[in-house]
PQR file with spaces between the fields and no chain letter, atoms N, CA, C, O and H, PARSE charges and radii, in Angstrom:
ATOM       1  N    UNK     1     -20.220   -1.958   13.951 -0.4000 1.5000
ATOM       2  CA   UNK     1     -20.926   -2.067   15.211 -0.0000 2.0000
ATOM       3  C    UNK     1     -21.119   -3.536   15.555  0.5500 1.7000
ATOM       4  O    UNK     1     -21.385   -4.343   14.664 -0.5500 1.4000
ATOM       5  N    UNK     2     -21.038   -3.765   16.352 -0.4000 1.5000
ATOM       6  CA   UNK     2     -21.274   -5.290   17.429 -0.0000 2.0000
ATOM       7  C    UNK     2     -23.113   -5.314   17.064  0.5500 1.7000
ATOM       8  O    UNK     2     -23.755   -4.289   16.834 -0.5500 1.4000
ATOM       9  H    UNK     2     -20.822   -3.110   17.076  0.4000 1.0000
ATOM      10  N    UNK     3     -23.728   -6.781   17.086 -0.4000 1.5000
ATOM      11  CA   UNK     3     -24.822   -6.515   17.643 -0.0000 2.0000
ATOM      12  C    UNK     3     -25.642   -6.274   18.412  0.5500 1.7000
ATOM      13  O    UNK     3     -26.783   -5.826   18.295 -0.5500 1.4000
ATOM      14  H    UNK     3     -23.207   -7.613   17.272  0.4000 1.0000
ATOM      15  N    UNK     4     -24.923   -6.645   19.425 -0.4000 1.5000
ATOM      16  CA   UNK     4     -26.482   -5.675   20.393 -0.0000 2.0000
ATOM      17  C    UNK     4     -26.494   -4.293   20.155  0.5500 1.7000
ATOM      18  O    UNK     4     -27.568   -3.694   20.205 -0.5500 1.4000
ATOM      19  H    UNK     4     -23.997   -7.009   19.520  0.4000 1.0000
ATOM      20  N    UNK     5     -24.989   -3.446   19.790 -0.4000 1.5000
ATOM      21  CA   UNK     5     -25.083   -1.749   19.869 -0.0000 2.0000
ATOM      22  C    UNK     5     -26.166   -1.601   18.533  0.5500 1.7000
ATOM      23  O    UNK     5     -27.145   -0.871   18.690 -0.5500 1.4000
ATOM      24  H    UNK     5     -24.117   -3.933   19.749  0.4000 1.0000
ATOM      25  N    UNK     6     -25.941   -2.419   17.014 -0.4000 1.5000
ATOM      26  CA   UNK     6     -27.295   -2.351   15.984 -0.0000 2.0000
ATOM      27  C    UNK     6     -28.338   -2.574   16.400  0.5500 1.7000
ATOM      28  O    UNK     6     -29.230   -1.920   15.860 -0.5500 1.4000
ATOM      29  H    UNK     6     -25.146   -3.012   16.886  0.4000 1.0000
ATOM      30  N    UNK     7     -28.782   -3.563   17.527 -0.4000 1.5000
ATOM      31  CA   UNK     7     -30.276   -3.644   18.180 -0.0000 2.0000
ATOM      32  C    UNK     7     -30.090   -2.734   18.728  0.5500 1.7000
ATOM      33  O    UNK     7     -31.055   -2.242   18.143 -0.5500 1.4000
ATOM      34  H    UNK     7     -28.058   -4.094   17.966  0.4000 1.0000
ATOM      35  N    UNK     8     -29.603   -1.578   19.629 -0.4000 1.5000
ATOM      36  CA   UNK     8     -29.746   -0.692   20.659 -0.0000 2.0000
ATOM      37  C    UNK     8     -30.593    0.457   19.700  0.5500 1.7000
ATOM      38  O    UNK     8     -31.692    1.001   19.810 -0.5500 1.4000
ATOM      39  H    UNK     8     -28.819   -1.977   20.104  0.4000 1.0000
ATOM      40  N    UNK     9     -29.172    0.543   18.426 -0.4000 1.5000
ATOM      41  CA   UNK     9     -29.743    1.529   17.482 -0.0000 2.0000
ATOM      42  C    UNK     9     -31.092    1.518   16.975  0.5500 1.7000
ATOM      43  O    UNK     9     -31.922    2.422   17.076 -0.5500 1.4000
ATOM      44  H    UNK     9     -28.279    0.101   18.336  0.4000 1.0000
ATOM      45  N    UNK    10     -31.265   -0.022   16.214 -0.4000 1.5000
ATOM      46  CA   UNK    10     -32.817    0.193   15.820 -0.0000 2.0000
ATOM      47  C    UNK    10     -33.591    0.245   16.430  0.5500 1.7000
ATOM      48  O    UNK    10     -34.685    0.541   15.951 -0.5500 1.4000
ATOM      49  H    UNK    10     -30.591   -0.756   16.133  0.4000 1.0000
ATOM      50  N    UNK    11     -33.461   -0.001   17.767 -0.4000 1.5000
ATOM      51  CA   UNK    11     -34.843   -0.126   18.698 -0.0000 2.0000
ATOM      52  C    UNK    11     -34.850    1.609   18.714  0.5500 1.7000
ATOM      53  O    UNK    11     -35.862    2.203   18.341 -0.5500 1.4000
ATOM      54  H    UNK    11     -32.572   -0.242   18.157  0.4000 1.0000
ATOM      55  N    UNK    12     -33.893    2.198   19.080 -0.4000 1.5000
ATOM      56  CA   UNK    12     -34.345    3.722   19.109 -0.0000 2.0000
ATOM      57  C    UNK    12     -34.628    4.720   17.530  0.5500 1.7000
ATOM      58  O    UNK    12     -35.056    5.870   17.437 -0.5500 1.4000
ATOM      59  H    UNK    12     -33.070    1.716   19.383  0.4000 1.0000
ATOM      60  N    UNK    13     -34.190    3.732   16.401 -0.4000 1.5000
ATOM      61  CA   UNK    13     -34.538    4.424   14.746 -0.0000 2.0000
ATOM      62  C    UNK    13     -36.297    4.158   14.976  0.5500 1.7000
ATOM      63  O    UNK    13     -37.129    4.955   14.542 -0.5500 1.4000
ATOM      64  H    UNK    13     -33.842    2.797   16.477  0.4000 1.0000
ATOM      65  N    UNK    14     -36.670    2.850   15.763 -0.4000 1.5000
ATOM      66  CA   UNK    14     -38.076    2.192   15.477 -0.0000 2.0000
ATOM      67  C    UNK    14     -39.247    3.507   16.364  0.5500 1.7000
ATOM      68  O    UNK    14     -40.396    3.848   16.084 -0.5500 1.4000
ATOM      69  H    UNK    14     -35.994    2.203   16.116  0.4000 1.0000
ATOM      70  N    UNK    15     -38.367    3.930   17.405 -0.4000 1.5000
ATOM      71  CA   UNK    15     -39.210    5.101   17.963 -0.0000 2.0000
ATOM      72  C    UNK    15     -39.304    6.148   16.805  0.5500 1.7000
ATOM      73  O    UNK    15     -40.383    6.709   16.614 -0.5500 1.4000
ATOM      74  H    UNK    15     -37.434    3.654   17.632  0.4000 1.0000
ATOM      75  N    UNK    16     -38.284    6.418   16.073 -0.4000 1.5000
ATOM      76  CA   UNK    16     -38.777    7.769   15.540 -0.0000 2.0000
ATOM      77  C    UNK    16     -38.814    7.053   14.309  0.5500 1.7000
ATOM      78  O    UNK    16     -37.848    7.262   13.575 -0.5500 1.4000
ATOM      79  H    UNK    16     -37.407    5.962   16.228  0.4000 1.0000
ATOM      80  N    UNK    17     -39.652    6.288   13.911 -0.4000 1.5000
ATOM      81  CA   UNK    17     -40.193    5.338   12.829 -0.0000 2.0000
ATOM      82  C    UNK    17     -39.536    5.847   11.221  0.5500 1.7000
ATOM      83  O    UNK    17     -40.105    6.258   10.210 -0.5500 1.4000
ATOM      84  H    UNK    17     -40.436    6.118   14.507  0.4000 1.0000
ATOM      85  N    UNK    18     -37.666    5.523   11.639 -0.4000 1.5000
ATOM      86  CA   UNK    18     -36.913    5.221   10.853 -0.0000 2.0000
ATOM      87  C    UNK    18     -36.384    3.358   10.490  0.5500 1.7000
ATOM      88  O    UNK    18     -36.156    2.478   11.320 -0.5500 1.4000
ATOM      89  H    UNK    18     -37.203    5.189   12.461  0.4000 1.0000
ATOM      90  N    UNK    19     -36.328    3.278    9.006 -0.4000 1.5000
ATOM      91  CA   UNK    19     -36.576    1.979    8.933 -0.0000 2.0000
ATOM      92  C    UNK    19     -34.893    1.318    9.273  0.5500 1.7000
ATOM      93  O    UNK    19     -33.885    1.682    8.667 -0.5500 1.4000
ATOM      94  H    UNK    19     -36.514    3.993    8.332  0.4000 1.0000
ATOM      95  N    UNK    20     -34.928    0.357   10.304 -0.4000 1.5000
ATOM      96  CA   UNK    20     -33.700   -0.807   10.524 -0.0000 2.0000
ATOM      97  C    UNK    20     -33.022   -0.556    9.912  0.5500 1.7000
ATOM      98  O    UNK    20     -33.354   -0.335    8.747 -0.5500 1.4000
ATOM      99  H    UNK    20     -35.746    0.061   10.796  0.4000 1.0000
ATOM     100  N    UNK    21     -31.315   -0.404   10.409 -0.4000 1.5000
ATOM     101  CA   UNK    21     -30.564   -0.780    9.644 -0.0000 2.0000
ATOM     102  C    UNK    21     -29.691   -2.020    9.778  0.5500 1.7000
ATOM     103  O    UNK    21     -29.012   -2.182   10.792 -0.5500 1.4000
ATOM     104  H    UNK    21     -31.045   -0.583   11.355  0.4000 1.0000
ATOM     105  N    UNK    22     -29.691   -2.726    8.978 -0.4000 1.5000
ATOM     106  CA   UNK    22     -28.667   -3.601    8.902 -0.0000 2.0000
ATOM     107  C    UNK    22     -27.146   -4.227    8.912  0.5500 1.7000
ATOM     108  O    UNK    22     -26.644   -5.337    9.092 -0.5500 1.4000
ATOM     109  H    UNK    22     -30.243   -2.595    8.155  0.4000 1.0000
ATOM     110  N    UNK    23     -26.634   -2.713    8.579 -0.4000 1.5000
ATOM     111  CA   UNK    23     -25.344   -2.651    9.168 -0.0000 2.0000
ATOM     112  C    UNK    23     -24.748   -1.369    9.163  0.5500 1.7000
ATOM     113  O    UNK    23     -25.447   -0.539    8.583 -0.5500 1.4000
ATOM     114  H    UNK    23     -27.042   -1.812    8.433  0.4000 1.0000
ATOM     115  N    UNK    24     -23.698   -0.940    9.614 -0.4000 1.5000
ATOM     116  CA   UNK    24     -23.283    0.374   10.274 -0.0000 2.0000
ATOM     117  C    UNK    24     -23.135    1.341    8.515  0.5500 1.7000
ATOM     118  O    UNK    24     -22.675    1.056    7.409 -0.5500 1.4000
ATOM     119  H    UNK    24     -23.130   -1.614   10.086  0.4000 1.0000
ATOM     120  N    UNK    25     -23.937    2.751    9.241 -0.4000 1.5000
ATOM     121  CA   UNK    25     -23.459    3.590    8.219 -0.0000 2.0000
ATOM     122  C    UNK    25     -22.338    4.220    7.391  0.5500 1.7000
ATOM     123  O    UNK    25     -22.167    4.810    6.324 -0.5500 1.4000
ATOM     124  H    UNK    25     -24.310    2.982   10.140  0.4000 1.0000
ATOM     125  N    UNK    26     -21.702    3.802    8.398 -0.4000 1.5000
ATOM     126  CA   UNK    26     -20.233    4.127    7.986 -0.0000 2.0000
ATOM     127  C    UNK    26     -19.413    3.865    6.549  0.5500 1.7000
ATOM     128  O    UNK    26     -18.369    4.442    6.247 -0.5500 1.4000
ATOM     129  H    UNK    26     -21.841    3.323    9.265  0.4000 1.0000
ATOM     130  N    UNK    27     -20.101    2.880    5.736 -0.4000 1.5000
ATOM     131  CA   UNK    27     -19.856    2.446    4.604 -0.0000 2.0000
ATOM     132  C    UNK    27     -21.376    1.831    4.294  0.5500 1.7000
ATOM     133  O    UNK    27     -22.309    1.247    4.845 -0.5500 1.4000
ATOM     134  H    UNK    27     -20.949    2.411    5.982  0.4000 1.0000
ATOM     135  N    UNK    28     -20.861    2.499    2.750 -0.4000 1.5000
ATOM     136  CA   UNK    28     -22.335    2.603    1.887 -0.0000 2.0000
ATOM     137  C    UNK    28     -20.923    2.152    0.525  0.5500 1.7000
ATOM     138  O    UNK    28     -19.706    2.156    0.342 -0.5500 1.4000
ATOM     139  H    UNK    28     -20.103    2.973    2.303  0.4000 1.0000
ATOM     140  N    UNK    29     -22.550    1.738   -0.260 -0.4000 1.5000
ATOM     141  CA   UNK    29     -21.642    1.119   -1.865 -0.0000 2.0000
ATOM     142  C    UNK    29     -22.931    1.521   -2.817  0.5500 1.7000
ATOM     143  O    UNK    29     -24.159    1.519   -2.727 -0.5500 1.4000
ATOM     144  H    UNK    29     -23.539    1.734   -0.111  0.4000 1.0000
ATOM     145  N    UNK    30     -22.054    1.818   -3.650 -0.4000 1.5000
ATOM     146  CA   UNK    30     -23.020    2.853   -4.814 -0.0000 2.0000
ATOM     147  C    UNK    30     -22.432    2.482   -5.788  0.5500 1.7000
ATOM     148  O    UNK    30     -21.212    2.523   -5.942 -0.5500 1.4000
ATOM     149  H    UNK    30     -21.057    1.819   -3.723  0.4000 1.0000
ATOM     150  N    UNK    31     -23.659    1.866   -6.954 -0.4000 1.5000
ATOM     151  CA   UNK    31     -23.505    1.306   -8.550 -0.0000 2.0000
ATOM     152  C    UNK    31     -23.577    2.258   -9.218  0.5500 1.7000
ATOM     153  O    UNK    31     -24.553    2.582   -9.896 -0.5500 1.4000
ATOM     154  H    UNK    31     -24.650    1.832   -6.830  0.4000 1.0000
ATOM     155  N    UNK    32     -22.289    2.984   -9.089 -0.4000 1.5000
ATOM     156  CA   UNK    32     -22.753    4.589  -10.029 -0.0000 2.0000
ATOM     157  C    UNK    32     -22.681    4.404  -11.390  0.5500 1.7000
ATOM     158  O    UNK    32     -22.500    3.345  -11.991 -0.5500 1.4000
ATOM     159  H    UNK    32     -21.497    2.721   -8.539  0.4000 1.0000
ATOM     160  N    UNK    33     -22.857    5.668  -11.894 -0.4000 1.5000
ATOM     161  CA   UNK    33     -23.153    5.463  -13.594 -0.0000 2.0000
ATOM     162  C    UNK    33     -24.825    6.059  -13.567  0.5500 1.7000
ATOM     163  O    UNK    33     -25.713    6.177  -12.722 -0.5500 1.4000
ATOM     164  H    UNK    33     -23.005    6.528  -11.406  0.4000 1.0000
ATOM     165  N    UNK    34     -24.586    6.432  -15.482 -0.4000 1.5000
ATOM     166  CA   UNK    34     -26.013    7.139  -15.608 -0.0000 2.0000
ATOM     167  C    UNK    34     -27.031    6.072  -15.521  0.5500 1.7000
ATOM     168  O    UNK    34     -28.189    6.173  -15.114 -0.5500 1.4000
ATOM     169  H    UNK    34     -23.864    6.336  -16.168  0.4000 1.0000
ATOM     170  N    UNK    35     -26.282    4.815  -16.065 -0.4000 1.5000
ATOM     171  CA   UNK    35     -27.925    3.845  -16.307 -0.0000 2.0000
ATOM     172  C    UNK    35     -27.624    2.894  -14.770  0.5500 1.7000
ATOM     173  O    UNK    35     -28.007    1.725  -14.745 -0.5500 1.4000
ATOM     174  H    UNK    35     -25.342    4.733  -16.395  0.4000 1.0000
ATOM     175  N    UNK    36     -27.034    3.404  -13.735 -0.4000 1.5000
ATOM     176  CA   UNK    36     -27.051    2.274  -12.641 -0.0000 2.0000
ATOM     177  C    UNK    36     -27.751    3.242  -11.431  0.5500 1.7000
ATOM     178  O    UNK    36     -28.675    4.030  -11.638 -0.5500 1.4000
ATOM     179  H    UNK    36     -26.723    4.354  -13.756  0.4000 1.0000
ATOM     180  N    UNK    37     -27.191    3.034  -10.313 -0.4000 1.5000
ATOM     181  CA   UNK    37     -27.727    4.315   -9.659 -0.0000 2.0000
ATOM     182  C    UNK    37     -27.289    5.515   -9.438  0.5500 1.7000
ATOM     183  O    UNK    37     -27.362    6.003   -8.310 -0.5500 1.4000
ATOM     184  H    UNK    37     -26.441    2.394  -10.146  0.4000 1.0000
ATOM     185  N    UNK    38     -26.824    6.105  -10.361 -0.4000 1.5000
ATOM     186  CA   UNK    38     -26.533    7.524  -10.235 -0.0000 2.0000
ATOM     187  C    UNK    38     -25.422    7.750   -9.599  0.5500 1.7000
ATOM     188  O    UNK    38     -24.557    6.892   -9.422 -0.5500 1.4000
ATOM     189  H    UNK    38     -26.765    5.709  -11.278  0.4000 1.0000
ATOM     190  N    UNK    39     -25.348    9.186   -9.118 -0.4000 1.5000
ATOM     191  CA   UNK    39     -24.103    9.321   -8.432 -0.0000 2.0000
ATOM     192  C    UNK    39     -24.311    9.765   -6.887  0.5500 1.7000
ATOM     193  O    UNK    39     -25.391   10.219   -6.511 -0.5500 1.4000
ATOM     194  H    UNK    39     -26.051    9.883   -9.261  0.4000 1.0000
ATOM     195  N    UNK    40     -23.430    9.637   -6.195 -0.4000 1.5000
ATOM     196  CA   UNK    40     -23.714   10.416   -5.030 -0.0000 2.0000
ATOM     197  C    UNK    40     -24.148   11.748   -5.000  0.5500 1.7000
ATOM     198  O    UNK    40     -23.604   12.619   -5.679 -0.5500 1.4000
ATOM     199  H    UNK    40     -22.552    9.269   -6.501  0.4000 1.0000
ATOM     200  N    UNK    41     -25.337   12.011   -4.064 -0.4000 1.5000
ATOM     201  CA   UNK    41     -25.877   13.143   -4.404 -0.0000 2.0000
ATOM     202  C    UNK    41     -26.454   13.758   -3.026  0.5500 1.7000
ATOM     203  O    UNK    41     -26.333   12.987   -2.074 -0.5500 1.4000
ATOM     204  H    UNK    41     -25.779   11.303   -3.513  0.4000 1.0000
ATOM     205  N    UNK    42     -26.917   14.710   -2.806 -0.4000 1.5000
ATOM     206  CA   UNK    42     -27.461   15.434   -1.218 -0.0000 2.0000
ATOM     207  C    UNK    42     -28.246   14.300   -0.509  0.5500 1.7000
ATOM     208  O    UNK    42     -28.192   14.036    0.693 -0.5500 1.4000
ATOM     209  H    UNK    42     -27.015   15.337   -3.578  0.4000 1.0000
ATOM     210  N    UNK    43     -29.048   13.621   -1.539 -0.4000 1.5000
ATOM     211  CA   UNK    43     -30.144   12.903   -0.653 -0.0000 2.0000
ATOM     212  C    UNK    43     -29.544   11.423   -0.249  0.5500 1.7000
ATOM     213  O    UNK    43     -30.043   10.814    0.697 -0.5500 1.4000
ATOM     214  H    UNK    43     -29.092   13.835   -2.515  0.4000 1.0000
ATOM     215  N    UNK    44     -28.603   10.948   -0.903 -0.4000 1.5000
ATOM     216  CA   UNK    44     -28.202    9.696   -0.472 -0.0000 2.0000
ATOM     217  C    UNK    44     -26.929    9.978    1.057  0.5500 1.7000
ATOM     218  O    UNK    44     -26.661    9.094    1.871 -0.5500 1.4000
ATOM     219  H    UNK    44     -28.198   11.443   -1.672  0.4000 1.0000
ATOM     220  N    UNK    45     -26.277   11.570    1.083 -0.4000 1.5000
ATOM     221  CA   UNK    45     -25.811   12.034    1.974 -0.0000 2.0000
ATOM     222  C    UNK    45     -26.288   12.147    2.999  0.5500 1.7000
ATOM     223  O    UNK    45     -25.790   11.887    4.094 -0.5500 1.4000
ATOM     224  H    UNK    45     -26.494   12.288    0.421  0.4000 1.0000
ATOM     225  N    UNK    46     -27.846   12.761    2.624 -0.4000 1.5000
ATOM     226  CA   UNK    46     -28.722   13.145    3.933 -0.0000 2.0000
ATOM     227  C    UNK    46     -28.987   11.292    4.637  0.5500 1.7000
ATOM     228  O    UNK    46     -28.914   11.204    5.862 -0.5500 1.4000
ATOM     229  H    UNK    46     -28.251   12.972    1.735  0.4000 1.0000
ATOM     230  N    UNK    47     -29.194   10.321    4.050 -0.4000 1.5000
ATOM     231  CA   UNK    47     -29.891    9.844    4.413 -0.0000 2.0000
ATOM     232  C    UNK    47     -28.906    9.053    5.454  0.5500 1.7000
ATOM     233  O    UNK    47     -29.315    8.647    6.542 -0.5500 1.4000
ATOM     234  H    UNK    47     -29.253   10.393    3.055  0.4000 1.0000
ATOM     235  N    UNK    48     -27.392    8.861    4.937 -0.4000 1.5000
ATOM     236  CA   UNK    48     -26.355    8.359    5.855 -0.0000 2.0000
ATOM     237  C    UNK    48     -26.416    9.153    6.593  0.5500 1.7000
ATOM     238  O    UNK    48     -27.068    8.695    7.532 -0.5500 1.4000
ATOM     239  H    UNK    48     -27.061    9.191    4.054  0.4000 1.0000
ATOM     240  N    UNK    49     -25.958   10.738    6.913 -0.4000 1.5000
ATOM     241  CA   UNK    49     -26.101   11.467    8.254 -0.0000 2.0000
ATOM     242  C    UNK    49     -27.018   11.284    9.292  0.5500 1.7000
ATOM     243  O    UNK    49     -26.905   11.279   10.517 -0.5500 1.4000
ATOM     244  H    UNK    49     -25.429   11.110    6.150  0.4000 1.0000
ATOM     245  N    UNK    50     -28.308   11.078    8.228 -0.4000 1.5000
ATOM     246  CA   UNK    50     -29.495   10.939    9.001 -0.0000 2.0000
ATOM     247  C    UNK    50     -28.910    9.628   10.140  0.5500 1.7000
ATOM     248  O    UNK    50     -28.635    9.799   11.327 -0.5500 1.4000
ATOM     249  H    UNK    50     -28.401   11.082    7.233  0.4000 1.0000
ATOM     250  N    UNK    51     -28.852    8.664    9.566 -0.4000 1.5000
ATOM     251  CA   UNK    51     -28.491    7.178    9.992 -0.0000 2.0000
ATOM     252  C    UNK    51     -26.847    7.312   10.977  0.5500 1.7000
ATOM     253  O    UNK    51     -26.516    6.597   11.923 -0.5500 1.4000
ATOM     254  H    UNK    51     -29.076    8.525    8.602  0.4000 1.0000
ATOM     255  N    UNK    52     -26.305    8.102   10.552 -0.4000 1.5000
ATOM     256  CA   UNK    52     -25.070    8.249   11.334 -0.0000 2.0000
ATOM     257  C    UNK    52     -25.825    8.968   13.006  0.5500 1.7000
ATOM     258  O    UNK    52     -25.723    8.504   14.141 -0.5500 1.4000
ATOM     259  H    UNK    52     -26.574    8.683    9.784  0.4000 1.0000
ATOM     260  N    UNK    53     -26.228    9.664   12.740 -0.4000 1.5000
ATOM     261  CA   UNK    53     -26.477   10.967   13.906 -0.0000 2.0000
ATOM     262  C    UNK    53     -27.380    9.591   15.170  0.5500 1.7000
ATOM     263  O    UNK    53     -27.350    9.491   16.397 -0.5500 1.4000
ATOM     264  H    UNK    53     -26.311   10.041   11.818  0.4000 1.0000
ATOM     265  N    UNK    54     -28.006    8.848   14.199 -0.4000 1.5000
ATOM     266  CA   UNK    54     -29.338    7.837   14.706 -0.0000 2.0000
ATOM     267  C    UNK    54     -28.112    7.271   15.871  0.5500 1.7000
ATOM     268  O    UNK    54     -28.170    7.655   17.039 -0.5500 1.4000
ATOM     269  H    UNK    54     -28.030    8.929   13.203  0.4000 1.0000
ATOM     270  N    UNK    55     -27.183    6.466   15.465 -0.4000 1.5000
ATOM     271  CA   UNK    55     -26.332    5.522   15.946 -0.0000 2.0000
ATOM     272  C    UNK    55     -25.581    6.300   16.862  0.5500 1.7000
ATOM     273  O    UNK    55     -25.410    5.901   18.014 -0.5500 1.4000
ATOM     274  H    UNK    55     -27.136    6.154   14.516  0.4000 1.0000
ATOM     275  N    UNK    56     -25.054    7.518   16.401 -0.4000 1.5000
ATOM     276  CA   UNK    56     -23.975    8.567   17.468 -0.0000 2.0000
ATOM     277  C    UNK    56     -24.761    8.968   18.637  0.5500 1.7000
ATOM     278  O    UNK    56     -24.362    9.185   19.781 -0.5500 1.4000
ATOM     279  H    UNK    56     -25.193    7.842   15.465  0.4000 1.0000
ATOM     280  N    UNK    57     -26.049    9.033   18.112 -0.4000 1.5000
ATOM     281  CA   UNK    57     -26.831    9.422   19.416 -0.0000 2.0000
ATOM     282  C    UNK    57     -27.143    8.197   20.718  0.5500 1.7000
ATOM     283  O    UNK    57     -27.229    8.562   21.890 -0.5500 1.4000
ATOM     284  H    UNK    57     -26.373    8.857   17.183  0.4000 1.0000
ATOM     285  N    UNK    58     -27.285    6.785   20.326 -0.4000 1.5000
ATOM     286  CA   UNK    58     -27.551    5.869   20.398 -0.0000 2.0000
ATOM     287  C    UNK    58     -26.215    5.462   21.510  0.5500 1.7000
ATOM     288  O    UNK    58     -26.434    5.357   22.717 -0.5500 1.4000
ATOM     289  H    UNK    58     -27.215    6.489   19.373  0.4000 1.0000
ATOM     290  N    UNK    59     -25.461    5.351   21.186 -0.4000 1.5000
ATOM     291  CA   UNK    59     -23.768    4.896   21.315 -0.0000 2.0000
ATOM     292  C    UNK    59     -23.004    5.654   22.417  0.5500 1.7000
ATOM     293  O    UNK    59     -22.382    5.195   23.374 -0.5500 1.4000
ATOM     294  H    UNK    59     -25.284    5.437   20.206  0.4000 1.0000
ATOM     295  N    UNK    60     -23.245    7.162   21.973 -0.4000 1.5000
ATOM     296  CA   UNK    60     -22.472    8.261   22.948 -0.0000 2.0000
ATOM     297  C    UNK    60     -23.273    9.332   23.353  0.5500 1.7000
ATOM     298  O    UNK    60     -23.087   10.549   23.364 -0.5500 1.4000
ATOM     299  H    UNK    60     -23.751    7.535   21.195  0.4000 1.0000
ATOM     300  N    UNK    61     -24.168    8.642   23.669 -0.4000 1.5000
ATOM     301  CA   UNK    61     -25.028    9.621   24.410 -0.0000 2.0000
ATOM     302  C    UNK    61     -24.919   11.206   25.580  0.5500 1.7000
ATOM     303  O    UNK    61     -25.737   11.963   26.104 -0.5500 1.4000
ATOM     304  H    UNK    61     -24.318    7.654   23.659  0.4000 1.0000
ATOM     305  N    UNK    62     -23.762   11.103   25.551 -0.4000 1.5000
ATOM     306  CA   UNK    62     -23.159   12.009   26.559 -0.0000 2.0000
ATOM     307  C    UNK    62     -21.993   12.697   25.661  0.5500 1.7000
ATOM     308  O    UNK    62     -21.171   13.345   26.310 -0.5500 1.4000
ATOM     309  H    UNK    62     -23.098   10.488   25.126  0.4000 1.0000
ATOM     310  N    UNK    63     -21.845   12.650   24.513 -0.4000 1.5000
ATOM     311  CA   UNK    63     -21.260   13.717   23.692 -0.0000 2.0000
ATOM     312  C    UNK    63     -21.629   14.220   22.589  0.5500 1.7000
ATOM     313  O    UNK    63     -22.219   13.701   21.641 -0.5500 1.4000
ATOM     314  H    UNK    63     -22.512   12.124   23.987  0.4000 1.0000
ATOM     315  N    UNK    64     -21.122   15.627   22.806 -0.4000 1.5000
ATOM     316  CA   UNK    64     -21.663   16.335   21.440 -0.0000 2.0000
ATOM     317  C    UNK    64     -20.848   15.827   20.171  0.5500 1.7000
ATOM     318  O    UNK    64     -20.016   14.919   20.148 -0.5500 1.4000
ATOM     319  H    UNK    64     -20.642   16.048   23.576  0.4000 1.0000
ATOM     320  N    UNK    65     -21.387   16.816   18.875 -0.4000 1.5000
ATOM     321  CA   UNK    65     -20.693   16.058   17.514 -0.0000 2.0000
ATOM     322  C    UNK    65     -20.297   17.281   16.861  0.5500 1.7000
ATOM     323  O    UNK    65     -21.209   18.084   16.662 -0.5500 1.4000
ATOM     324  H    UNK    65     -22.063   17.553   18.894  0.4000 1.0000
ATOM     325  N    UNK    66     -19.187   17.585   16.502 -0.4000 1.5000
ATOM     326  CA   UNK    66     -19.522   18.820   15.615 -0.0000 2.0000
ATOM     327  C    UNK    66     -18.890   17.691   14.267  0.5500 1.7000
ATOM     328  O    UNK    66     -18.029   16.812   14.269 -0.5500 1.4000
ATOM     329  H    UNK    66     -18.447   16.932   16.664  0.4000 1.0000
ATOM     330  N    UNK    67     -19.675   18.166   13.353 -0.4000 1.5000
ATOM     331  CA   UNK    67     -19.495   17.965   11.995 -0.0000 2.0000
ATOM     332  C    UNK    67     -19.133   19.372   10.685  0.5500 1.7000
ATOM     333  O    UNK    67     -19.801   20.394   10.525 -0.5500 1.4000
ATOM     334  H    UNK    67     -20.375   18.880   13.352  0.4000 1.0000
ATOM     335  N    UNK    68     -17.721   18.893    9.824 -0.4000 1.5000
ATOM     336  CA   UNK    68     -17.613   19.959    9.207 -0.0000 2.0000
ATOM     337  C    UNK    68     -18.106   19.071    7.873  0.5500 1.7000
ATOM     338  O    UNK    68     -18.005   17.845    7.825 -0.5500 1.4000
ATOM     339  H    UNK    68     -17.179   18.063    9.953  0.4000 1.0000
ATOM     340  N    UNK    69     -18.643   19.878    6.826 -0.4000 1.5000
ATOM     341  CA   UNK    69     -18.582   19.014    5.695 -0.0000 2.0000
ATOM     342  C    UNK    69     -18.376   20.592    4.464  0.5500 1.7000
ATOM     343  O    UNK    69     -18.587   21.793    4.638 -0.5500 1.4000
ATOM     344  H    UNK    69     -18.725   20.874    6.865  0.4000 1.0000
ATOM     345  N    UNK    70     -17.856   19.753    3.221 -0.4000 1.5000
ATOM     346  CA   UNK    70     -17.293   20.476    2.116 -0.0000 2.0000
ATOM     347  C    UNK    70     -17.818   20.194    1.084  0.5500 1.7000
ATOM     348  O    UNK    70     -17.554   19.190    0.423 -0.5500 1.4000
ATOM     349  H    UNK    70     -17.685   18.778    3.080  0.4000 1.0000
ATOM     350  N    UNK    71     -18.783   21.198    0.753 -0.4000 1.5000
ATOM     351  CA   UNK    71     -19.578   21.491   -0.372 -0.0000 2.0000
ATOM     352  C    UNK    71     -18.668   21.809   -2.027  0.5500 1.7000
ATOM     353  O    UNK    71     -19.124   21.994   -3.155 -0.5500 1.4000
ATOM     354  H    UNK    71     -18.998   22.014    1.290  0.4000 1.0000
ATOM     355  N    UNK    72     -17.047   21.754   -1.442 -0.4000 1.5000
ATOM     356  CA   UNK    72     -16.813   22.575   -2.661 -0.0000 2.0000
ATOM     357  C    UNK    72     -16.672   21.416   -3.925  0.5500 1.7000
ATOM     358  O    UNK    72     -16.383   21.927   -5.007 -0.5500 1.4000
ATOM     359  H    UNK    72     -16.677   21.603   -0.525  0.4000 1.0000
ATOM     360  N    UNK    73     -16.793   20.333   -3.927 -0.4000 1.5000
ATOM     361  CA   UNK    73     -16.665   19.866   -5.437 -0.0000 2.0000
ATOM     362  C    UNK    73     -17.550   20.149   -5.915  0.5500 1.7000
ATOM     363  O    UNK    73     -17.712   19.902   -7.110 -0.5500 1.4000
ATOM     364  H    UNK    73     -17.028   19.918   -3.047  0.4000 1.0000
């Protein structure tokens, strides 16, 4: 994302008093392992969707999203 579209975003995460993000959700980096931070898991998923949906809403306001996702591993 450019910055003003990340200011557009946080100013509307700051209404529904989600904390700033700093740069686009789209890529996340994870120190996996048992003694680092773990592995990817529902809640570190939820929390990018959460943050994705923030920005999609933000950005393209005039389209819907369908999302498929795959539970099977």
């Amino acid at each position: 994302m450019e910055k003003d579209e990340l200011q557009k975003v946080n100013e509307f995460r700051a209404s529904k008093g989600h904390e700033p993000l700093i740069d686009t959700p789209g890529v996340r980096y994870l120190d996996y392992g048992s003694d680092k931070e773990g592995w990817w898991n529902w809640e570190k998923f939820e929390v990018q969707v959460i943050d994705f949906l923030d920005c999609f809403e933000v950005l393209y306001p005039n389209h819907q999203l369908q999302m498929e996702i795959d539970w099977s591993s």
